[in-house]
C-alpha positions, 0 to 999 in steps of 0.5 A: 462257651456254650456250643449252639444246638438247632433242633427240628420239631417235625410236629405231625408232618412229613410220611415215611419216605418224605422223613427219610428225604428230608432227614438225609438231605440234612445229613447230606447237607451237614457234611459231617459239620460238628461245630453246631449241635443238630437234632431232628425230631420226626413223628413216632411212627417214622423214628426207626427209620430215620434213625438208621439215615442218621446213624453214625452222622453228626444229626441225632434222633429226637422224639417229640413226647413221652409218657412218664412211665417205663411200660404197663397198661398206658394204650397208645402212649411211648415210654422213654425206654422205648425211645432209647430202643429205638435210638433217640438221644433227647425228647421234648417234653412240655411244648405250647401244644403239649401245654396248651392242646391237650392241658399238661401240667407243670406237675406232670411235665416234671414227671416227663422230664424225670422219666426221660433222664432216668433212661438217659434220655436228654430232655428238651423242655420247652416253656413260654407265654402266651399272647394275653399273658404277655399283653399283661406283662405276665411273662416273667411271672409265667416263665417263673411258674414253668420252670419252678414247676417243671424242674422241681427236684431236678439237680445241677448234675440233672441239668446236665441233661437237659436243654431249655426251649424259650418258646412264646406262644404267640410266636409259633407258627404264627410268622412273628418272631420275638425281636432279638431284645425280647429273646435276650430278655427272657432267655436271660430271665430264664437263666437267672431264675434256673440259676436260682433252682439249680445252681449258678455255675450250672445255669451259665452252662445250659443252652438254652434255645429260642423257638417261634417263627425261626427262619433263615433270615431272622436266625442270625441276629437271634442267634447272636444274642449272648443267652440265645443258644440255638433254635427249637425250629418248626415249619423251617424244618421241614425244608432241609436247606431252610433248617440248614440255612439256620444250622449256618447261621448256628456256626457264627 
């Protein structure tokens, strides 16, 4: 049975002493609680220190990006090494923002996620369709495409590692949410087609999270949704008895 894991993707929000606040509430919160995998994800500048609030606590530390490097002349970007320094478990790569914002490629994405593995990082790789392209039915197709792309050369002992983020566009940040059908869909798509890619076996043991508009009081029924295996979560994020709420709903 795979475990449900809830992550928090703080985007570029929060300052320091609010990221220390928010990150020990959820500590506070959790109660030591390991039935749900946590994670959150603060801005870069604020990684060390909310890494020392989680230390030794069941919420671990995530960054939200990364360049595929391990070090050199690359001003103002973060390798994965320099993630693991300062003591994050996983990192996001290929989020709709990263994709659609500042144009990344499914070429490059996978050279993200190859980074980040190497180092021991566990990647979180987001995907997901837009407005247009689910209008035109496109979304299966598009879905096809990331993955193929951004998994390429990526083993079943590789997918060990990485968790997969279903996040329709349309759906972020917008306060519409896939219904819990269209969620099962295409999380079942998703891991019928990586099951094509990396191994069936390995595929049935991928979580595989949905992320768009997660909120406590939409969080239960997605979560009950037999390929729906947790929350890459936004704005409810920020709020740590929001967040909490949804962790709950993980437990089932």
């Amino acid at each position: 049975m795979r475990k449900k894991f809830i992550a928090g993707n703080w985007k570029m929000n929060t300052r320091g002493i609010d990221g220390e606040l928010l990150a020990a509430a959820v500590v506070k919160g959790l109660a030591g609680d390991t039935r749900v995998t946590v994670a959150v994800c603060p801005p870069f500048p604020f990684l060390p220190r909310v890494a020392q609030i989680v230390a030794g606590t069941p919420v671990a530390l995530g960054a939200q990006n990364c360049y595929p490097k391990d070090d050199g002349a690359f001003t103002g970007e973060v390798s994965p090494a320099m993630l693991v320094d300062v003591g994050c478990k996983y990192v996001i790569v290929g989020h709709s923002e990263r994709r659609q914002i500042f144009k990344e490629s499914d070429e490059y994405i996978n050279a993200k996620v190859h980074a980040a593995l190497k180092v021991g990082l566990q990647v979180i790789l987001c995907i997901g369709e837009t407005l247009d392209e689910r209008k035109a039915n496109k979304t299966e197709a598009v879905l096809d495409t990331q993955l193929t792309g951004s998994l390429a050369k990526i083993t079943a002992k590789s997918l060990k590692n990485m968790v997969v983020a279903y996040e329709p566009v349309w759906a972020i940040g917008t306060g519409v949410n896939a219904t819990p059908q269209q969620a099962q869909d295409a999380h079942a798509f998703v891991r019928n087609r990586v099951g094509q890619l990396c191994g069936v076996a390995a595929a049935q043991t991928l979580v595989i999270q949905y992320g768009g508009s997660v909120k406590p009081d939409n969080a239960t029924i997605l979560l009950s949704q037999p390929d729906v295996d947790g929350a890459l979560v936004g704005g409810a994020a920020l709020k740590a008895e929001d967040f909490l709420a949804i962790v709950r709903a993980g437990v089932g």
